[in-house]
PyMOL Python script that loads the backbone (N, CA, C, O; Angstrom):
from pymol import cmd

cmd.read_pdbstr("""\
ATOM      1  N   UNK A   1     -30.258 -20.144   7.632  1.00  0.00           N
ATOM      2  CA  UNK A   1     -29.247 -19.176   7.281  1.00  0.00           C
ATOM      3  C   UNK A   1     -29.716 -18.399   6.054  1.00  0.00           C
ATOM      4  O   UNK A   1     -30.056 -19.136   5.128  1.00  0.00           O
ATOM      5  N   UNK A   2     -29.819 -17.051   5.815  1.00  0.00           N
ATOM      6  CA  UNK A   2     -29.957 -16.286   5.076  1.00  0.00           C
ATOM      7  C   UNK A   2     -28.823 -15.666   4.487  1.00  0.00           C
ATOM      8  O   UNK A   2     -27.882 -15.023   4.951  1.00  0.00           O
ATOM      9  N   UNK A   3     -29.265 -16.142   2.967  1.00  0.00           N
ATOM     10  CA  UNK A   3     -28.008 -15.594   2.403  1.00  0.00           C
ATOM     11  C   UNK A   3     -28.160 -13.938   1.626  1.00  0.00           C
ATOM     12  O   UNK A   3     -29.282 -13.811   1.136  1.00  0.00           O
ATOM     13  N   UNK A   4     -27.548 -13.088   1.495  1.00  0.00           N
ATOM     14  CA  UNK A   4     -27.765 -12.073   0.835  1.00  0.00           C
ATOM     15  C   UNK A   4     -27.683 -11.575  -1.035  1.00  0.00           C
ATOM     16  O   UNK A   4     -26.644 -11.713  -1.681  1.00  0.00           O
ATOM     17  N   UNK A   5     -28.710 -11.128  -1.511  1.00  0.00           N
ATOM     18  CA  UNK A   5     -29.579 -11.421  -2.478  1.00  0.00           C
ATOM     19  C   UNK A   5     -28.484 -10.264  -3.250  1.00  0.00           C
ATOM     20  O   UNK A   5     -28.063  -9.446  -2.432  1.00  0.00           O
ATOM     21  N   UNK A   6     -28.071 -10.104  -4.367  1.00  0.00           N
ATOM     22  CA  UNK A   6     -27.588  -8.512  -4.543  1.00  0.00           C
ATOM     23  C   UNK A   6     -28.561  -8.319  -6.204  1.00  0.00           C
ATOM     24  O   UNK A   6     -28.416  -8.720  -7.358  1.00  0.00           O
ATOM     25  N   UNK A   7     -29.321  -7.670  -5.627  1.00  0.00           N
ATOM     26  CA  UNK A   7     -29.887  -7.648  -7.520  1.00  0.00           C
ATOM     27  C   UNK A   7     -29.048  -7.146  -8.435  1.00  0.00           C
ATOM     28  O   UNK A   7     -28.033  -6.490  -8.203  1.00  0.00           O
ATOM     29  N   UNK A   8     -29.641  -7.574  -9.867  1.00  0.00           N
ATOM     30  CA  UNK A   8     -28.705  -7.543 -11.011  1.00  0.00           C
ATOM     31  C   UNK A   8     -29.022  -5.597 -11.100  1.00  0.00           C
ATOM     32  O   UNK A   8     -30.010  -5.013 -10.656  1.00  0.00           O
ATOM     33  N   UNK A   9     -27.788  -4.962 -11.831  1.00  0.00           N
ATOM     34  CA  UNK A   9     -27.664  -3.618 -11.889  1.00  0.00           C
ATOM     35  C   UNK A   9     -28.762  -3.331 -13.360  1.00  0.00           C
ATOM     36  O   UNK A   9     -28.824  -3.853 -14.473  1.00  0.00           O
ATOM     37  N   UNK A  10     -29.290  -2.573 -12.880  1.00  0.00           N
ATOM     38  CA  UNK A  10     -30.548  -2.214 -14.208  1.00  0.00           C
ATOM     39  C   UNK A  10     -29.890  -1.637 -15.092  1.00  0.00           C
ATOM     40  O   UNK A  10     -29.026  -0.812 -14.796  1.00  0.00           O
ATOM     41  N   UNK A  11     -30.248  -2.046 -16.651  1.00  0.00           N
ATOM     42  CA  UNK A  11     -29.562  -1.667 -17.993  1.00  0.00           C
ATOM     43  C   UNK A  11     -29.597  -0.703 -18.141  1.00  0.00           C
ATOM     44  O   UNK A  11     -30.683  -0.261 -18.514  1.00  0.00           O
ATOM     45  N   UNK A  12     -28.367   0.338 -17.939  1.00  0.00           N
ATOM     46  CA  UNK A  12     -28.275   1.711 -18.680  1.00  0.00           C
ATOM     47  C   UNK A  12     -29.223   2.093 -20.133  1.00  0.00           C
ATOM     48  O   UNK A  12     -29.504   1.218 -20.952  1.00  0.00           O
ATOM     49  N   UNK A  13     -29.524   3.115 -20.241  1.00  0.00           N
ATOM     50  CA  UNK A  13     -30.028   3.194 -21.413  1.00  0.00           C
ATOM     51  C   UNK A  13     -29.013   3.316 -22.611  1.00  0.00           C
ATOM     52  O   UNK A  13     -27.834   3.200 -22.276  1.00  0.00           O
ATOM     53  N   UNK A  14     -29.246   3.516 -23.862  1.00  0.00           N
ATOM     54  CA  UNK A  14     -28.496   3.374 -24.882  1.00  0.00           C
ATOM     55  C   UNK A  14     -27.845   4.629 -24.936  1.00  0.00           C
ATOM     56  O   UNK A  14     -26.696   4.464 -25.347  1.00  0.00           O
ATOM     57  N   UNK A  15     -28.216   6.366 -24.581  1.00  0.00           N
ATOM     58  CA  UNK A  15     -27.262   7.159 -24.643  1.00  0.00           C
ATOM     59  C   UNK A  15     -26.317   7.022 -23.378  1.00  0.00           C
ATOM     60  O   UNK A  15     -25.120   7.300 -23.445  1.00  0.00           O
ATOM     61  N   UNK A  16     -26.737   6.717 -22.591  1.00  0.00           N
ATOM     62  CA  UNK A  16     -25.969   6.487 -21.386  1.00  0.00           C
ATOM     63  C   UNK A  16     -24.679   5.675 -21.753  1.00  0.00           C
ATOM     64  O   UNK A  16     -23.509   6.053 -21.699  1.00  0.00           O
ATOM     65  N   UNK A  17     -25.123   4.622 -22.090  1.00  0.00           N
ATOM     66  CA  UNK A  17     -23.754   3.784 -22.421  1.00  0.00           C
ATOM     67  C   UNK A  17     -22.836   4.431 -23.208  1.00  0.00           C
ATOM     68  O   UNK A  17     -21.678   4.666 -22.863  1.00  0.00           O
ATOM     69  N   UNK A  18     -23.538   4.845 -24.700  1.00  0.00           N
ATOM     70  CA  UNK A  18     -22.807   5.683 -25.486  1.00  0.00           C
ATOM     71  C   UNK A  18     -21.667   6.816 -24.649  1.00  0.00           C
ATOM     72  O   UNK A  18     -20.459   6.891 -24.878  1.00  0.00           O
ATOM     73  N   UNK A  19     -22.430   7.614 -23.665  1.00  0.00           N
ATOM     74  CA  UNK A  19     -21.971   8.662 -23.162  1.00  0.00           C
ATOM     75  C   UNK A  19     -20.647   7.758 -22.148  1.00  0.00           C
ATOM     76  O   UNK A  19     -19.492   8.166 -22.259  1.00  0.00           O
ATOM     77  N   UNK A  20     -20.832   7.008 -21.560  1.00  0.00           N
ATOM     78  CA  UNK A  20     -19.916   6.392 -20.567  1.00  0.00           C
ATOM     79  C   UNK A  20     -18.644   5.401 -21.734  1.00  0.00           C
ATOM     80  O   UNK A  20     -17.521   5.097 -21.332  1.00  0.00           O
ATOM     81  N   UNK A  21     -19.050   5.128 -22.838  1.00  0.00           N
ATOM     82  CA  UNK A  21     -18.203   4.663 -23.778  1.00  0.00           C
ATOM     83  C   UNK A  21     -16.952   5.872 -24.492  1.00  0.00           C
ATOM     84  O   UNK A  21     -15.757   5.683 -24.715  1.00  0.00           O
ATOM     85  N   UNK A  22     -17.533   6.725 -24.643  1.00  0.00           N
ATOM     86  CA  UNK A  22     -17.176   7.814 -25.067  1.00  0.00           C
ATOM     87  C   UNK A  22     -15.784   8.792 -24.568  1.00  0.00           C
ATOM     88  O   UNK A  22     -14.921   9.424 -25.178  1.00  0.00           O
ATOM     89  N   UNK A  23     -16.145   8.490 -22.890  1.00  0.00           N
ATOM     90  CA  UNK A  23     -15.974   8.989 -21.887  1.00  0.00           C
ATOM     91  C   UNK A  23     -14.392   7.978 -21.437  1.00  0.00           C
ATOM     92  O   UNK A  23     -13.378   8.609 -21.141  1.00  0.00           O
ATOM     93  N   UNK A  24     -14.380   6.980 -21.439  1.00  0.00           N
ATOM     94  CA  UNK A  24     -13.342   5.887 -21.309  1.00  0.00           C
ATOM     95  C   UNK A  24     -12.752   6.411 -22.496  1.00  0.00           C
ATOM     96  O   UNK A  24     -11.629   6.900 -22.370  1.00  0.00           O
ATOM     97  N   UNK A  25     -13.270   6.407 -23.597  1.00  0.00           N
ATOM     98  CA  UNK A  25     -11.975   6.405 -25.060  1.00  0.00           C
ATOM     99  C   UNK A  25     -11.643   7.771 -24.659  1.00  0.00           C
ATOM    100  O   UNK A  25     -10.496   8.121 -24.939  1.00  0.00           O
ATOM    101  N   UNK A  26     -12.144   8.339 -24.262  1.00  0.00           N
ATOM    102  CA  UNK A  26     -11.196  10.094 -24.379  1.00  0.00           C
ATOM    103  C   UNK A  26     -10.476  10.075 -23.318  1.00  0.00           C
ATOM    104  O   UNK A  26      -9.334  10.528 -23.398  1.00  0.00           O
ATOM    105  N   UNK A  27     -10.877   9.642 -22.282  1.00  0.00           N
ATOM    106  CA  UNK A  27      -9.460   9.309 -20.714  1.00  0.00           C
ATOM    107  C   UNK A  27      -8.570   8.288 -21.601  1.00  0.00           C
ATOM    108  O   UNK A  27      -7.603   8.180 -20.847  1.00  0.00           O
ATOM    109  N   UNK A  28      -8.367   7.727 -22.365  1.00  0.00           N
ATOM    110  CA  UNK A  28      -7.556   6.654 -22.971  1.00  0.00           C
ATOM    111  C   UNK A  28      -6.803   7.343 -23.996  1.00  0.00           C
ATOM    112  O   UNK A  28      -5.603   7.116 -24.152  1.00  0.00           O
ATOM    113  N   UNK A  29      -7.578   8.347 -24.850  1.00  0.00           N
ATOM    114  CA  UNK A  29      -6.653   9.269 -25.333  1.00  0.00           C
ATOM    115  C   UNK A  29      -5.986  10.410 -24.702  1.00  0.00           C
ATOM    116  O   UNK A  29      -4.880  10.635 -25.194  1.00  0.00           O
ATOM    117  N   UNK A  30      -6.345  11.206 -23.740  1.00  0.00           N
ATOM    118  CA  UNK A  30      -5.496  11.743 -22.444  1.00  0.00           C
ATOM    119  C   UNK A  30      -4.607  11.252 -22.085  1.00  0.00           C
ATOM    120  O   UNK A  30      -3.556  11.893 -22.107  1.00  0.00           O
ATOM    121  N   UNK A  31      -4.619   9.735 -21.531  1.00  0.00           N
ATOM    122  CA  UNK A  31      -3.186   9.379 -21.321  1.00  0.00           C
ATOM    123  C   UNK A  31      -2.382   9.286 -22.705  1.00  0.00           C
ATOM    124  O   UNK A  31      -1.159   9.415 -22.653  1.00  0.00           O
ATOM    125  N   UNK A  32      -2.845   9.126 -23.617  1.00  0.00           N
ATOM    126  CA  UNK A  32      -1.790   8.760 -24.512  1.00  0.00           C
ATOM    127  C   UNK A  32      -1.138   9.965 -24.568  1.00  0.00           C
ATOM    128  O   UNK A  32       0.040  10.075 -24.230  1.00  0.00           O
ATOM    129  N   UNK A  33      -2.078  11.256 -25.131  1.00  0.00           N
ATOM    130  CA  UNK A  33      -1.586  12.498 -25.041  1.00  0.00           C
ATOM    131  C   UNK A  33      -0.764  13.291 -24.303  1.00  0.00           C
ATOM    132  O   UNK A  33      -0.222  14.320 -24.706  1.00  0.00           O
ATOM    133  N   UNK A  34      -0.650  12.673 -22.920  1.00  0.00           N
ATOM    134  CA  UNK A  34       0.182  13.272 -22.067  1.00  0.00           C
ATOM    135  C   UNK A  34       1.621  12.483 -21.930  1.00  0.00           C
ATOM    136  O   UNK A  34       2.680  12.904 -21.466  1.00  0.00           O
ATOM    137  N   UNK A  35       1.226  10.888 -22.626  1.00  0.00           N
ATOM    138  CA  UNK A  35       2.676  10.095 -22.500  1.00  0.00           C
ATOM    139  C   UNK A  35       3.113  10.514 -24.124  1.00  0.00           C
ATOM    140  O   UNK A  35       4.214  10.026 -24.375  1.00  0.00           O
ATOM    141  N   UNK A  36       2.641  11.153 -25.087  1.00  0.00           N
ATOM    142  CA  UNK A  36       3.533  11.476 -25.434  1.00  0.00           C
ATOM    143  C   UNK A  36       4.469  12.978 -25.725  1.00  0.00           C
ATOM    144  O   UNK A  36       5.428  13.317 -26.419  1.00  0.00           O
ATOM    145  N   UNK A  37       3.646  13.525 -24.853  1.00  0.00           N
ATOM    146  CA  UNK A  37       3.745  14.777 -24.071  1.00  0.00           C
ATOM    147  C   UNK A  37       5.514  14.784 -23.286  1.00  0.00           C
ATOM    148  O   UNK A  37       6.521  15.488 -23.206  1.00  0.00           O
ATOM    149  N   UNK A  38       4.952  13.453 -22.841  1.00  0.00           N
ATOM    150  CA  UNK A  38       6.138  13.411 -21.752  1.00  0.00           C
ATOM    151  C   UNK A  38       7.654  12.804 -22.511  1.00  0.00           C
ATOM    152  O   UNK A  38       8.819  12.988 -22.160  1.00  0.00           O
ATOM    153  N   UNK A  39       7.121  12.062 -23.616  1.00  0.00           N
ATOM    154  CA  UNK A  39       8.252  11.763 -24.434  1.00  0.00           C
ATOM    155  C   UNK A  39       8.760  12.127 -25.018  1.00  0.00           C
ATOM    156  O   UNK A  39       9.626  11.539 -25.666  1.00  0.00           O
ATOM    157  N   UNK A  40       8.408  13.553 -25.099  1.00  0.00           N
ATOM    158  CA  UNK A  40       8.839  14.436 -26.379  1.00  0.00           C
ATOM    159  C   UNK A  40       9.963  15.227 -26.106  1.00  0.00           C
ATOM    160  O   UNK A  40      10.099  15.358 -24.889  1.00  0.00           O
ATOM    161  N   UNK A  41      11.121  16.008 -26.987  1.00  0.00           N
ATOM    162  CA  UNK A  41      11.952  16.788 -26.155  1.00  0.00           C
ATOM    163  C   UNK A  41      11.573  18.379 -26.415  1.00  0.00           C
ATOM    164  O   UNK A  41      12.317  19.153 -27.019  1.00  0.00           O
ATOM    165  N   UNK A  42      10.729  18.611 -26.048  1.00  0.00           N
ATOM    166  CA  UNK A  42      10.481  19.704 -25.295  1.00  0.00           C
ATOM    167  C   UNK A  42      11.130  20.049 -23.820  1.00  0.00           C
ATOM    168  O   UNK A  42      11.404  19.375 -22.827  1.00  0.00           O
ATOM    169  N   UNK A  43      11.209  21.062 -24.081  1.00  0.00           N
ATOM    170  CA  UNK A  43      11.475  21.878 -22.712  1.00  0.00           C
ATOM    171  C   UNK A  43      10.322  21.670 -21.244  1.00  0.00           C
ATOM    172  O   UNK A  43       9.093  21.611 -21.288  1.00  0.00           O
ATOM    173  N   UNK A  44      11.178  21.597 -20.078  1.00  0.00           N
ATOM    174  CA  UNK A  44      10.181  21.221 -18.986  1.00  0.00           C
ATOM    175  C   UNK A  44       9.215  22.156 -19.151  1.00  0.00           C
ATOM    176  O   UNK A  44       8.217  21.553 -19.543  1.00  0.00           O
ATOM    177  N   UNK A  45       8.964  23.449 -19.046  1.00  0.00           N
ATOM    178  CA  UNK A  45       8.436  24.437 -19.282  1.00  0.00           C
ATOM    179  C   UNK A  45       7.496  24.580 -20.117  1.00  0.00           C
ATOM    180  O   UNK A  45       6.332  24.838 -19.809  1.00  0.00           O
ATOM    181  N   UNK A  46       7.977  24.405 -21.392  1.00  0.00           N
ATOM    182  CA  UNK A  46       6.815  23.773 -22.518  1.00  0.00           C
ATOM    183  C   UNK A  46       6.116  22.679 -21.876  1.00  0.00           C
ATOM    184  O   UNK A  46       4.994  22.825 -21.392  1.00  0.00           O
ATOM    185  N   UNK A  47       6.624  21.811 -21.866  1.00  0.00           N
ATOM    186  CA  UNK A  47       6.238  20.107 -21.695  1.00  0.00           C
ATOM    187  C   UNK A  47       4.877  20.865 -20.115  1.00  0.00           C
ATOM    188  O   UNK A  47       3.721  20.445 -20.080  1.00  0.00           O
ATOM    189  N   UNK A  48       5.132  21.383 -19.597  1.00  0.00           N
ATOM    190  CA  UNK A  48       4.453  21.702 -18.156  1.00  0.00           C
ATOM    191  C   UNK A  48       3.214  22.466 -18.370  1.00  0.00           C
ATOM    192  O   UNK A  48       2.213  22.485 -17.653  1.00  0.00           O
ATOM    193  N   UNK A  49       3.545  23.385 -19.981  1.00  0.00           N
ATOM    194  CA  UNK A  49       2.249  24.368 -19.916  1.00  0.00           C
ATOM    195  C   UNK A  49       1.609  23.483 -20.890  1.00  0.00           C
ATOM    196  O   UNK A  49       0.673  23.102 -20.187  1.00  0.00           O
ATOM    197  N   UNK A  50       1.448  22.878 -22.025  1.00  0.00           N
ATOM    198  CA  UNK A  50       1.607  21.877 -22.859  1.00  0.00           C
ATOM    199  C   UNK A  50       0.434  21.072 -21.849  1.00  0.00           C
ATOM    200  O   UNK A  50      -0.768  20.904 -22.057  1.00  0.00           O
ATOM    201  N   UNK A  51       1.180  20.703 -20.827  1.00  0.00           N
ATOM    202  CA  UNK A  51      -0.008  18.949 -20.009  1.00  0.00           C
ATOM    203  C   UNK A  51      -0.936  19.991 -19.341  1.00  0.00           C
ATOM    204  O   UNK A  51      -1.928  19.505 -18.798  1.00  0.00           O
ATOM    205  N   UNK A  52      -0.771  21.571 -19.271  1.00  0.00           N
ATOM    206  CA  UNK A  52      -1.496  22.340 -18.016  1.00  0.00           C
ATOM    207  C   UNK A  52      -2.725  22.531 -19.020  1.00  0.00           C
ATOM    208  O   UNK A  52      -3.899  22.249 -18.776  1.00  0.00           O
ATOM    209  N   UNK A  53      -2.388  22.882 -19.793  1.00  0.00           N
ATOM    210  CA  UNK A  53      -3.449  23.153 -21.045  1.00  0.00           C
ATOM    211  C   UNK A  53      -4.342  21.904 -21.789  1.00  0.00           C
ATOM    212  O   UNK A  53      -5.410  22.136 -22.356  1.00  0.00           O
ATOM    213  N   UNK A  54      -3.839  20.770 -21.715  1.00  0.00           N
ATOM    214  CA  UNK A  54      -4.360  19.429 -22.396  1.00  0.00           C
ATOM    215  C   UNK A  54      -5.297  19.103 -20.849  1.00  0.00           C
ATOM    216  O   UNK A  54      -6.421  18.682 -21.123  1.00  0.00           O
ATOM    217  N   UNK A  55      -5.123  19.182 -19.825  1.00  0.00           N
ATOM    218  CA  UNK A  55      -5.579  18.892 -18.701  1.00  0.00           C
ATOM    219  C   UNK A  55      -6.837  19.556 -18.213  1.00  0.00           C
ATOM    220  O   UNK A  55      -7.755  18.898 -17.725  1.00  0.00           O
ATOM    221  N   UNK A  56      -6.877  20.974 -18.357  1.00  0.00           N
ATOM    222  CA  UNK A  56      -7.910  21.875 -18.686  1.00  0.00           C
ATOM    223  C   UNK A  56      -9.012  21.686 -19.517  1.00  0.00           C
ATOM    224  O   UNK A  56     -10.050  22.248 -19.168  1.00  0.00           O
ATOM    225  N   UNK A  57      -9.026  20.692 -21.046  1.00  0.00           N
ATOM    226  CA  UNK A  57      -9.182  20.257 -21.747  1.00  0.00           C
ATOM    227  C   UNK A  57      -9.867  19.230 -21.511  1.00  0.00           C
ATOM    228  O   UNK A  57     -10.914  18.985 -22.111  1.00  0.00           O
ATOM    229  N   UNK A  58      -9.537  18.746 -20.915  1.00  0.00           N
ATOM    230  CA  UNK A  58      -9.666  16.992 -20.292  1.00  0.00           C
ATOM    231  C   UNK A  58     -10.675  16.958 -19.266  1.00  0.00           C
ATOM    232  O   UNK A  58     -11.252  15.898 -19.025  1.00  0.00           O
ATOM    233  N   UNK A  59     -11.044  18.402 -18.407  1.00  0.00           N
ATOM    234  CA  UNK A  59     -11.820  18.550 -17.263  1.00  0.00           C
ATOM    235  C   UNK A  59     -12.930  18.979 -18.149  1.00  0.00           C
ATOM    236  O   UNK A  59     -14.055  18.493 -18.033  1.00  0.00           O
ATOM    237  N   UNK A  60     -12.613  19.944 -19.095  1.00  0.00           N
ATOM    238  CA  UNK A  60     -14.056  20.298 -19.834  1.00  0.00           C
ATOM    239  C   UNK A  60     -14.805  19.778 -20.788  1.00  0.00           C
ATOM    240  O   UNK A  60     -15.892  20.127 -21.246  1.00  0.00           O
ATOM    241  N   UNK A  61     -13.951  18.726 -21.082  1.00  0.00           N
ATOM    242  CA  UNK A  61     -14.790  17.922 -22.124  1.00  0.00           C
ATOM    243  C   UNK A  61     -15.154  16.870 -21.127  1.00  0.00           C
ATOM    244  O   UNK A  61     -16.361  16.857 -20.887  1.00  0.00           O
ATOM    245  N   UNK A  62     -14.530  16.091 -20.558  1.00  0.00           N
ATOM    246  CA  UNK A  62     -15.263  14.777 -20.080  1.00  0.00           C
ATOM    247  C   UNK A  62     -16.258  15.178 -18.546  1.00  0.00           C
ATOM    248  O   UNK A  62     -16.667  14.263 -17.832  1.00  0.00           O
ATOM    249  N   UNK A  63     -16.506  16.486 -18.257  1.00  0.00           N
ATOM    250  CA  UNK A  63     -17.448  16.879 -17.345  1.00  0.00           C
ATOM    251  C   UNK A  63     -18.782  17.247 -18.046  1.00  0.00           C
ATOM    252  O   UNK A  63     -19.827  17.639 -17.527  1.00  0.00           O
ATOM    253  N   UNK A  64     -18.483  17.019 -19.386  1.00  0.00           N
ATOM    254  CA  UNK A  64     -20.080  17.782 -20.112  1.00  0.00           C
ATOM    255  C   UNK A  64     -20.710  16.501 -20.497  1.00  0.00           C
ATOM    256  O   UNK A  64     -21.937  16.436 -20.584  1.00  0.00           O
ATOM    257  N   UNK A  65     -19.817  15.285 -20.778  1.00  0.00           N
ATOM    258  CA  UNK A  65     -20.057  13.905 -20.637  1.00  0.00           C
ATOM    259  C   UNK A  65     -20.399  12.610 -20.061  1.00  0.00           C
ATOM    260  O   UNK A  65     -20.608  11.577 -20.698  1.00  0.00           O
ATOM    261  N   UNK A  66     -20.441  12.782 -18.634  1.00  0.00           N
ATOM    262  CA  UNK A  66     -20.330  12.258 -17.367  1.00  0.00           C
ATOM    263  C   UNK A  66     -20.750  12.747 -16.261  1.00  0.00           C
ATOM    264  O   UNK A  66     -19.630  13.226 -16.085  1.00  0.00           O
ATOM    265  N   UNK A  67     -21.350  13.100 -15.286  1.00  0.00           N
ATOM    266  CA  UNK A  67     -21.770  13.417 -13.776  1.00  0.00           C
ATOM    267  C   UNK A  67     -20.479  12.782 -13.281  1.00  0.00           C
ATOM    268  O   UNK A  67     -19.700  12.039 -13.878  1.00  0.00           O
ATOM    269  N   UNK A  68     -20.438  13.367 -11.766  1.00  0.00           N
ATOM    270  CA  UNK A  68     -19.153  12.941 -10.906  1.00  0.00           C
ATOM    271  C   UNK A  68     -20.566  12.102 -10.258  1.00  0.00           C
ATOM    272  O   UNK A  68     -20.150  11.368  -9.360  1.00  0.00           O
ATOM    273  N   UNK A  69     -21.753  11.994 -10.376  1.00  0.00           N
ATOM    274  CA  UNK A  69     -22.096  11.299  -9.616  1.00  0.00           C
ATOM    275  C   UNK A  69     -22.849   9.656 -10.766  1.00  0.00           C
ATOM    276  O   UNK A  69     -23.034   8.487 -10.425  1.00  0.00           O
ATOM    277  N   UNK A  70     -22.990  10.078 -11.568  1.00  0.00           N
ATOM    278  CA  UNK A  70     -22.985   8.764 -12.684  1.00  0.00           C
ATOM    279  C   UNK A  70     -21.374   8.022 -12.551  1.00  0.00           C
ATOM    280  O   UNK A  70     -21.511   6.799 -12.581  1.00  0.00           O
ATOM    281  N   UNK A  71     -20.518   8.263 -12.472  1.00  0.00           N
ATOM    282  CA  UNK A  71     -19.638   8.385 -12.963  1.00  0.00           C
ATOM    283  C   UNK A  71     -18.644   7.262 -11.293  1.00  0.00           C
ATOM    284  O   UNK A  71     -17.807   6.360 -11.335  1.00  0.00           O
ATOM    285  N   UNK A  72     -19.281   7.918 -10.191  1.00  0.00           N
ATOM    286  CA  UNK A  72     -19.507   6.677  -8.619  1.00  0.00           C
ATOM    287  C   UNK A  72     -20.363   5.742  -9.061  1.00  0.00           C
ATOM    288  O   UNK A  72     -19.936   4.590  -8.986  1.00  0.00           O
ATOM    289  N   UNK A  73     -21.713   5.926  -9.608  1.00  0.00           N
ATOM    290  CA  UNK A  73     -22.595   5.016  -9.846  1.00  0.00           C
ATOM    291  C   UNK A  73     -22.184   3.820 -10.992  1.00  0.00           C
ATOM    292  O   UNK A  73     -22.703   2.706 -11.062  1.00  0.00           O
ATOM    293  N   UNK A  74     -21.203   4.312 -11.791  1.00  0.00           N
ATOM    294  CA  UNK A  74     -20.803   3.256 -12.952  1.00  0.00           C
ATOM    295  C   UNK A  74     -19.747   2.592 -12.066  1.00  0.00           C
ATOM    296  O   UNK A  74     -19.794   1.371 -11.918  1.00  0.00           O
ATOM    297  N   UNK A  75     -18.786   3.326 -11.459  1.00  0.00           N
ATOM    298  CA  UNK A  75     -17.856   2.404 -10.791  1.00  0.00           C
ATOM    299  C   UNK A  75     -17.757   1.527  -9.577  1.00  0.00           C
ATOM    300  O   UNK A  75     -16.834   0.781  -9.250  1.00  0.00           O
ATOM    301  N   UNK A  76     -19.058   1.806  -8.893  1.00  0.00           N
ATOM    302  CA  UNK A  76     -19.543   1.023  -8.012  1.00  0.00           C
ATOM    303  C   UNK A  76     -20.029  -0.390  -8.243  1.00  0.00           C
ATOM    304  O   UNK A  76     -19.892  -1.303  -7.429  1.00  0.00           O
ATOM    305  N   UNK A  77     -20.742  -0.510  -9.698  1.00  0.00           N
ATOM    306  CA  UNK A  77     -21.433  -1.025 -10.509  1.00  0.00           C
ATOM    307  C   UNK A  77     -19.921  -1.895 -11.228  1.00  0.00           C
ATOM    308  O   UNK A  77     -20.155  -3.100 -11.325  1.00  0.00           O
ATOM    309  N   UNK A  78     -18.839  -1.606 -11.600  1.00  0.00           N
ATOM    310  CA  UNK A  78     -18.299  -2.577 -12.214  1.00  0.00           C
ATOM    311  C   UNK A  78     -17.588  -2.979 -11.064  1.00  0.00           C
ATOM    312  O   UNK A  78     -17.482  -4.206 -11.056  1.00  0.00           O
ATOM    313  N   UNK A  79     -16.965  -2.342  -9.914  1.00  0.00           N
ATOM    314  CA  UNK A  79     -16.702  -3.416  -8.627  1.00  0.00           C
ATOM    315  C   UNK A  79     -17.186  -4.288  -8.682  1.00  0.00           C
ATOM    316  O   UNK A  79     -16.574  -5.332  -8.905  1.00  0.00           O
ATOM    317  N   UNK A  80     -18.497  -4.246  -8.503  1.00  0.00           N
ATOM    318  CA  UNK A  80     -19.393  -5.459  -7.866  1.00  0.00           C
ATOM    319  C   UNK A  80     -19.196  -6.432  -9.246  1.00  0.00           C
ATOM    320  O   UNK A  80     -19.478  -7.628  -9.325  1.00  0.00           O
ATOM    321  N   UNK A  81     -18.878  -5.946  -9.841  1.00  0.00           N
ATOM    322  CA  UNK A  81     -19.040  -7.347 -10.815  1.00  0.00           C
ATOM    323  C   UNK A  81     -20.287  -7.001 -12.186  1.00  0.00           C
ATOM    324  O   UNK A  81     -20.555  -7.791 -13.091  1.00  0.00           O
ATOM    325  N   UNK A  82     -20.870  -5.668 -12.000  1.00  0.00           N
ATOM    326  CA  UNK A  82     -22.024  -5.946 -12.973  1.00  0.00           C
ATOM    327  C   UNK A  82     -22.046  -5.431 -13.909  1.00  0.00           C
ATOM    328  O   UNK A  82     -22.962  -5.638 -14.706  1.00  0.00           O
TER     329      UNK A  82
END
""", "prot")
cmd.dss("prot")
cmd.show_as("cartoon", "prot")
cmd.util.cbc("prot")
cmd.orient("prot")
């Protein structure tokens, strides 16, 4: 019986990590930003252009940080466990 082998995931380099570290704390501050966006009493209207504008924000900074395809490759990579 052959069992299947899964090799260990090869060590990112050191900006890499940096860049993928980086990248988590600013999606972590996004949500905060938008929950307290949402808690605030602002007007729907405000509150709507407010998250439209922080969101815009959120696409252009963490796309100059990340590949959409690093970005499958990291999360494939912590599925599995590595």
């Amino acid at each position: 019986m052959t069992t299947l082998q899964i090799p260990p995931p090869q060590i990112k380099p050191k900006t890499q990590q940096l860049r993928f570290r980086f990248y988590r704390e600013l999606e972590a501050l996004y949500r905060h930003l938008c929950d307290e966006i949402a808690e605030s009493d602002l007007s729907e209207r405000d509150m709507s252009d407010l998250i439209l504008t922080l969101m815009r924000s959120r696409q252009a900074c963490l796309s100059q940080l990340v590949s959409v395809e690093e970005l499958n490759t990291d999360l494939a990579i912590d599925l599995s466990g590595g």
